[in-house]
C-alpha positions, -999 to 999 in steps of 0.1 A, spaced: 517 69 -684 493 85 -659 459 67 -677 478 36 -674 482 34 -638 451 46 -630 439 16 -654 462 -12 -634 451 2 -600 413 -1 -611 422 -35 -627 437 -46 -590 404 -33 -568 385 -52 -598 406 -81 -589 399 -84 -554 363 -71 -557 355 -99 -579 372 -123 -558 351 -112 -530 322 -122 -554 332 -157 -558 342 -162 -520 305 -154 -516 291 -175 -544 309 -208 -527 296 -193 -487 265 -180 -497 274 -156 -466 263 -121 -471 286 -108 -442 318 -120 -457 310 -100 -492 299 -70 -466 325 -68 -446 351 -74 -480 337 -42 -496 345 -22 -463 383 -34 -464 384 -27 -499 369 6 -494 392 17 -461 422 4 -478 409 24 -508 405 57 -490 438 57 -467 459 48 -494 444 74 -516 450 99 -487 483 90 -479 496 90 -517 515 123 -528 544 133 -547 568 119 -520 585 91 -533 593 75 -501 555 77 -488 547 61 -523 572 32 -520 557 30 -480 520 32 -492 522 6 -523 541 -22 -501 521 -19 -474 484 -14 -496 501 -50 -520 508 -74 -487 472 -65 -478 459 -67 -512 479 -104 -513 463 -113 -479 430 -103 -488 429 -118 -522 442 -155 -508 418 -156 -481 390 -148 -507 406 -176 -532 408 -200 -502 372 -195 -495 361 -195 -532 375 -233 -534 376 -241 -499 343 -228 -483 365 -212 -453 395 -186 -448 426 -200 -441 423 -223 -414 447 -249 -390 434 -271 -402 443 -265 -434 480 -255 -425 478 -289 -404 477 -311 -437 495 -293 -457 513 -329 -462 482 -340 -480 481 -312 -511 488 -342 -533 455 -355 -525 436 -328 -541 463 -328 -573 436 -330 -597 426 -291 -591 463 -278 -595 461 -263 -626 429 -246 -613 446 -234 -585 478 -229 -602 456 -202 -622 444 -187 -597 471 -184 -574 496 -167 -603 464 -141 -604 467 -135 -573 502 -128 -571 503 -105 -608 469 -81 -593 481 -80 -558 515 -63 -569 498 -41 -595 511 -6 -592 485 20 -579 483 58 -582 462 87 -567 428 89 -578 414 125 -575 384 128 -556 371 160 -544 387 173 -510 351 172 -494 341 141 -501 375 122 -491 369 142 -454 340 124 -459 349 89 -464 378 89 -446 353 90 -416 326 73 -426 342 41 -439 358 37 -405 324 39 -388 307 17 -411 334 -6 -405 332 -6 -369 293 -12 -365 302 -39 -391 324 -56 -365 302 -44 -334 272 -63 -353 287 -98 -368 315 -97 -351 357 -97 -362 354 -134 -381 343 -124 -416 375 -98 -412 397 -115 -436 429 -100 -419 417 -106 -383 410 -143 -394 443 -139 -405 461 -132 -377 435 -154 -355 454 -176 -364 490 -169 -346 469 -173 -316 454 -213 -329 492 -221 -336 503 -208 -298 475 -231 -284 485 -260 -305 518 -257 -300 512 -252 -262 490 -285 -264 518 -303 -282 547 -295 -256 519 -308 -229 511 -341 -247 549 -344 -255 564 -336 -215 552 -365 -200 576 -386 -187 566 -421 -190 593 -437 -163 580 -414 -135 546 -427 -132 525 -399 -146 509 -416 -173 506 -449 -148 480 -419 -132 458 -411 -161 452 -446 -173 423 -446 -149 405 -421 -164 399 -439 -197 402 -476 -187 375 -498 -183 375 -536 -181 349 -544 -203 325 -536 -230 284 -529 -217 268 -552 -234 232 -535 -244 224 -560 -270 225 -595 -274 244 -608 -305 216 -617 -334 209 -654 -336 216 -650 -374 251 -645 -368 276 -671 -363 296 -674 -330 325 -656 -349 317 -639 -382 336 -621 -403 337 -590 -401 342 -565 -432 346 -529 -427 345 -503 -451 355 -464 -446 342 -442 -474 363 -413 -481 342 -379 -472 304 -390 -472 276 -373 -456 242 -391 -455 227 -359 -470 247 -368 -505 234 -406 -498 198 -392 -498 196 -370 -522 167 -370 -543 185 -375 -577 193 -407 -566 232 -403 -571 235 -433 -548 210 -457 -554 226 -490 -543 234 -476 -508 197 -463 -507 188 -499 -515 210 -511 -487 202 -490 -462 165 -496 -467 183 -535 -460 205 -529 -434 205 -518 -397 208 -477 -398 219 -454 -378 205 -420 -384 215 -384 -366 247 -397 -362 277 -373 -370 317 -375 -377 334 -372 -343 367 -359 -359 384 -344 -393 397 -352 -415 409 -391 -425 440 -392 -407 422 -382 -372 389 -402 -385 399 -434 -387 425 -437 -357 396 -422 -341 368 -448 -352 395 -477 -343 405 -470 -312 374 -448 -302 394 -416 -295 412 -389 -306 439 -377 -326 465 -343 -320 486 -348 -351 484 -367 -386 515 -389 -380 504 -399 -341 504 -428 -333 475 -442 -303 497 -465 -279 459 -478 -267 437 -504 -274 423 -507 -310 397 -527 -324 416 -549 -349 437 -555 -318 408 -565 -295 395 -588 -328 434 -603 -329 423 -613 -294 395 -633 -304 412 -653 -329 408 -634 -361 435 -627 -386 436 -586 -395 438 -569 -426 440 -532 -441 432 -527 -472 460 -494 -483 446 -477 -514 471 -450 -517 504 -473 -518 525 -444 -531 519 -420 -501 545 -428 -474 534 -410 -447 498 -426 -455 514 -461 -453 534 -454 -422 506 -445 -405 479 -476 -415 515 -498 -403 513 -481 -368 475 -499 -363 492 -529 -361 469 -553 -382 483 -585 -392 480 -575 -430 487 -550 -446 474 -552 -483 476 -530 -514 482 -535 -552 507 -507 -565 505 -522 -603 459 -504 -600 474 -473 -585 461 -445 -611 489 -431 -631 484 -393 -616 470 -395 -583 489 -426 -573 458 -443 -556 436 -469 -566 400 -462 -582 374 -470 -562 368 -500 -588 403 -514 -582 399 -509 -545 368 -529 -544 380 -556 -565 413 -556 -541 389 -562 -510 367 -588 -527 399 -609 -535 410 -605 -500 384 -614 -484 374 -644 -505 417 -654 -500 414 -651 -461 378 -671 -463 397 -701 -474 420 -700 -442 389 -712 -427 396 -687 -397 374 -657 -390 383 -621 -401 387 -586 -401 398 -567 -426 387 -526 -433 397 -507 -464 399 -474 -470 377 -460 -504 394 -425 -522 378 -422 -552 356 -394 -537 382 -374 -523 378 -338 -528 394 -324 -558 384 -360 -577 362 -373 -610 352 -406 -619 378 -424 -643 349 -451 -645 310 -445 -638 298 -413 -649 264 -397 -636 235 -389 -660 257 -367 -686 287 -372 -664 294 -330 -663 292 -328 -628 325 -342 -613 315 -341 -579 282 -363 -585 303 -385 -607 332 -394 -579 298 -406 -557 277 -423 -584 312 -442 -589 315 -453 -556 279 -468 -552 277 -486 -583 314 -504 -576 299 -512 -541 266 -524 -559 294 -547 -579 305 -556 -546 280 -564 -529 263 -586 -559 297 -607 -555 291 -609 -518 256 -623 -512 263 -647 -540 291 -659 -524 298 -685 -493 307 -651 -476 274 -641 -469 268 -668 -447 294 -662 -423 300 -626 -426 285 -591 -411 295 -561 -439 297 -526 -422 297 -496 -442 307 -461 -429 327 -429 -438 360 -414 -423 343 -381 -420 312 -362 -437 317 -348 -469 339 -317 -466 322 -285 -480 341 -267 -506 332 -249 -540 325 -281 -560 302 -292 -534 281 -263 -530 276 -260 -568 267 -298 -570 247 -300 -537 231 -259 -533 203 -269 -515 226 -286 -483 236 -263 -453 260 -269 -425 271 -253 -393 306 -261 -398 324 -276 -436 340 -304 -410 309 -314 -389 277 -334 -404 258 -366 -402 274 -393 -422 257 -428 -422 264 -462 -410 251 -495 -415 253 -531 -405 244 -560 -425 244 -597 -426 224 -622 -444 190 -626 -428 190 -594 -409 157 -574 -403 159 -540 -410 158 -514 -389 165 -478 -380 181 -461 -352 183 -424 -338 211 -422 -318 205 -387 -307 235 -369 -323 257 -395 -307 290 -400 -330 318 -419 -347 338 -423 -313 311 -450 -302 316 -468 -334 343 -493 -319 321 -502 -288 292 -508 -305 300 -532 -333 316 -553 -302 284 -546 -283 265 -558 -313 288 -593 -319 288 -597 -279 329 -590 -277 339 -577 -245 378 -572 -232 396 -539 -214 399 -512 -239 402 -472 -231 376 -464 -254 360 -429 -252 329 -439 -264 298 -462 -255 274 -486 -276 252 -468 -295 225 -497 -288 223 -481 -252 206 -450 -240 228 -417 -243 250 -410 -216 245 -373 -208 278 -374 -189 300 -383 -218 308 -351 -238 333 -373 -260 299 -393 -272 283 -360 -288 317 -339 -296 334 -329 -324 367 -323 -319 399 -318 -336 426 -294 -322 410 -264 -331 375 -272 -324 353 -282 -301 314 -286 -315 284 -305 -299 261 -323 -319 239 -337 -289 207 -343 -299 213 -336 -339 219 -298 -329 251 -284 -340 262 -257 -316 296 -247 -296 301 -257 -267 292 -236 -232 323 -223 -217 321 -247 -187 318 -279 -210 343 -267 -231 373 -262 -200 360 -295 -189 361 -312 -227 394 -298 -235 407 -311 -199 398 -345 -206 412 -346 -241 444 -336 -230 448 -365 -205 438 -387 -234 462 -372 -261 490 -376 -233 480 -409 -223 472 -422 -260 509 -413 -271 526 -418 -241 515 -448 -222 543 -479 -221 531 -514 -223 540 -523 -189 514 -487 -178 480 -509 -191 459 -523 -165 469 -558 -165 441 -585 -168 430 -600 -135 436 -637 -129 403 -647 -131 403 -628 -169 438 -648 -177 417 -681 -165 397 -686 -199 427 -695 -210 429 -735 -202 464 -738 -219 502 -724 -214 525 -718 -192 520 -693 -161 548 -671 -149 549 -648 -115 557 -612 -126 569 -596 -97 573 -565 -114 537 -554 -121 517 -564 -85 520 -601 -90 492 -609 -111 495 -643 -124 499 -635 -163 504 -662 -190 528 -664 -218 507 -678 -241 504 -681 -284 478 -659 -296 469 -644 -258 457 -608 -261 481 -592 -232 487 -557 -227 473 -549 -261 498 -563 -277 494 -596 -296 525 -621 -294 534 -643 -320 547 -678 -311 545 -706 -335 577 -722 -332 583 -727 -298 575 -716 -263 601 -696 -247 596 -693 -207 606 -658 -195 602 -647 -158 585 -608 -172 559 -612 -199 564 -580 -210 600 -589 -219 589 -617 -238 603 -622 -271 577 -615 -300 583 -639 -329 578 -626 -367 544 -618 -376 529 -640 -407 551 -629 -437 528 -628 -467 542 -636 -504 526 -640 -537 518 -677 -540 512 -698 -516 523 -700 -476 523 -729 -452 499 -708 -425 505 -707 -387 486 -730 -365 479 -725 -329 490 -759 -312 501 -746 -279 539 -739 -285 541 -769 -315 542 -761 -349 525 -791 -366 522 -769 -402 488 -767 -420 471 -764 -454 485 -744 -480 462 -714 -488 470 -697 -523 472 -657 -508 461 -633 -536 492 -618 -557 481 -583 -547 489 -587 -513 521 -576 -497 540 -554 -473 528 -572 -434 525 -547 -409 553 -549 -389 547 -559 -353 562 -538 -326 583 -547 -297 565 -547 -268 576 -512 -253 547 -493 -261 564 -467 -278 
């Protein structure tokens, strides 16, 4: 009985030495396998020591040597398959496990052998009196110039326990963004910070493009340009493009991951929580503005937080197609999402109307494999899920320029965030290093028939000057609260958010292409600014945005004026289709005067069916009817549009 244990206690410092193996195979970080060995070998020699015949030291000894042997063993797993300890971030979405589904037996595996080693009994092993003096000092000292020299983050429990401090700061910086009080003016005070009453204009709209194009958008789940350029040519219709397209190189993700990345591309700021919501000014709503009908592409039509959140943008549409959701991950393949946004935009063509509509890609979602194209023997998962993507864009794109789209139409393709860094992406991409598994340069490209190609460094600038600069770039100006600036214009030194990644829990510069912390002075000054934002972004009240001046609400040459004596007497019109305190009211039946614009009734948005629908026409409070447009049968579920409270 005595071998035996001896046998399960070597099999559980196996266990856990071999998992510090494969942590270090996925990290390629020599420190973390150091600084494993040392807590393997002072756990090993203290609870060696303190093991005798005493029953209740041996019950005290094996519960407290199993909790670590379970911590350290599931930080080492974590990092095996995630590239990182446990982090907030990860604890942040833990709403999203079903996006990585496709590893769950893999991790099922590995978290049961976690759990059965972990728990192992152990026994004395006898080691001469001498020698475990020995140890049980120099282990400790090794230990300690191990921390003195690389510091306490490789410590898997001090990581561990880092984090109860993370969770007190975000929590703290919740209660802060959540104590405004919107009645008693405070937010009314920060909206200066962020507002500004136009767009800089640093580029003159091309002469190739009409007066309103429109305008296709296309988020690319996780994609760093490094994968894009990789010399197997996994992607060789996006190489083509980009050698076609306007390019914008050392530019970087300014968030993680897609929740925070595209609220944060569309409204050019920031994001505390998944299921925020940004009170601001968006780009689809600026576009609404203009005259352009709105559309979001969903691709994961089974995920209900998912869908609540693309419904809080506010776009006119929003579009999915349950019936080419795959059978396990609920989503749609990147081929079935591609073929949803070509139907869609070739259906809101024929409304004769300009638009915008964005889609969301996940078919190279970590976790993922191609159900479709497979690259060169199609073994390696990871390249498949990317060679997958290109060659249903090459579909996509084929369809495009031989279509009447192509004439009227700019095509912008970009990512919600680089390409995270876990195990599969190591093994498939050995040769790519990062600072941080969150932080990289991801690419972005503009493209319209007729274009001359070009290439732009935009210094490390990021993501949160996407917004500004496609309006820059189609001459579109109106009052926004972006955070960022055109990327067409020199970089603003003074604008940390333009070179900053941040999330809640980091705060990394990429100015200039150099990834690097920031100083302790930027840093107090960042994470001051942020705050306002986050307060202001889920707090601010319609009736708290800047109202336009008269001679803004002069363009428009129809509709009735009305005094609001409320909000410093601006003259502000109640107008069909006028863009007003970013909200966008909906008035095709009649024309209801009200003595407060902001209490003005907001009629139904367009309600989109299967089949065909008389659409609404703008005739100044009149509804004449129009030409029936056959809508494509995927379409459904219109995003609802809000009251106008702000809330």
């Amino acid at each position: 009985m005595h071998i035996k244990r001896t046998h399960l206690t070597a099999a559980k410092y196996a266990f856990s030495s071999l998992a510090t193996l494969l942590a270090y195979s996925t990290c390629k970080d020599v420190f973390i396998m150091l600084d494993g060995i040392l807590e393997l070998l002072a756990v090993f020699i203290l609870s060696n020591h303190f093991l005798n015949d005493n029953k209740r030291r041996q019950i005290i000894v094996y519960v407290l040597s199993s909790v670590f042997f379970f911590l350290f063993n599931t930080q080492m797993l974590v990092m095996y398959f995630g590239g990182t300890y446990i982090s907030m971030m990860m604890l942040t979405n833990i709403s999203s496990l079903r996006d990585i589904s496709a590893n769950f037996l893999v991790y099922g595996i590995g978290i049961l052998a976690v759990i059965l080693f972990s728990f192992l009994p152990i026994t004395k092993i006898e080691i001469p009196k001498l020698w475990e003096k020995r140890l049980l000092v120099i282990i400790p000292v090794l230990s300690l110039i191990s921390i003195s020299c690389i510091g306490w983050p490789h410590n898997t429990i001090y990581s561990l326990f880092s984090l109860i401090g993370q969770s007190k700061d975000y929590n703290q910086l919740q209660e802060t963004v959540n104590s405004v009080d919107t009645m008693d003016g405070e937010v009314r005070d920060i909206a200066p910070e962020f507002y500004k009453e136009s767009i800089e204009d640093e580029i003159s709209k091309p002469s190739g493009l009409p007066e309103k194009p429109n305008v296709i958008l296309i988020f690319t789940e996780g994609l760093s340009k490094s994968v894009v350029e990789d010399e197997r040519n996994i992607t060789p219709n996006l190489q083509k493009f980009s050698k076609r397209a306007l390019s914008f190189e050392n530019y970087y993700n300014h968030t993680f991951a897609t929740y925070r990345g595209l609220i944060g591309q569309l409204y050019s700021g920031y994001q505390l929580n998944n299921s925020d919501s940004n009170n601001l000014i968006a780009l689809q709503d600026i576009f609404s503005a203009k005259g352009y009908n709105t559309a979001f592409i969903n691709t994961e039509p089974d995920n209900e937080e998912f869908t609540t959140y693309l419904t809080s943008f506010g776009f006119d549409y929003l579009i999915t197609d349950e019936a080419k959701a795959t059978a396990r991950e609920k989503t749609l393949s990147d081929k079935s999402a591609y073929e949803l946004l070509w139907e869609t935009c070739t259906e809101m063509n024929a409304l004769h109307e300009p638009f915008f509509t964005s889609i969301y890609t996940f078919g190279t979602h970590v976790s993922l494999d191609s159900p479709d194209e497979k690259f060169d023997d199609g073994k390696d998962a990871e390249l498949n899920k990317f060679y997958n993507m290109d060659y249903q864009f090459g579909e996509f794109l084929e369809k495009f320029e031989n279509s009447p789209l192509a004439d009227n139409t700019i095509l912008i393709f970009t990512a919600d965030h680089c390409t995270y860094v876990d195990q599969a992406f190591k093994n498939s991409f050995p040769d790519v290093e990062r600072y941080h598994s969150d932080v990289g340069e991801i690419i972005l490209y503009f493209y319209y028939k007729g274009i001359t190609p070009d290439t732009i460094d935009v210094d490390g600038r990021n993501s949160i000057n996407f917004a500004p600069t496609l309006l820059d770039y189609l001459d579109i100006s109106a009052p926004n609260f972006f955070l960022g600036n055109s990327l067409f214009g020199k970089q603003n030194k003074d604008n940390l958010f333009a070179t900053t990644f941040y999330d809640p829990f980091n705060a990394i510069s990429t100015r200039d292409g150099k990834i690097s912390v920031l100083d302790s002075k930027e840093k107090e000054e960042f994470v001051k600014k942020v705050t306002l934002y986050l307060t202001a972004s889920k707090n601010m009240k319609v009736d708290s945005i800047p109202l336009p001046t008269e001679e803004d609400a002069a363009v428009v040459d129809e509709g009735t004026y009305f005094e609001d004596t409320t909000l410093d007497s601006y003259q502000v019109p109640y107008y069909p289709n006028y863009y007003y305190n970013n909200y966008y009211y909906y008035n095709y039946t009649e024309e209801v005067p009200v003595s407060n614009p902001v209490e003005a009734p907001v009629s139904e948005p367009i309600v989109v069916d299967p089949g065909t629908v008389d659409p609404p026409v703008d005739t100044g409070g009149t509804d004449t009817g129009g030409t029936d447009v056959v809508i494509p049968e995927p379409v459904v579920d219109p995003a609802p549009v809000t009251e106008p409270t702000g809330e």
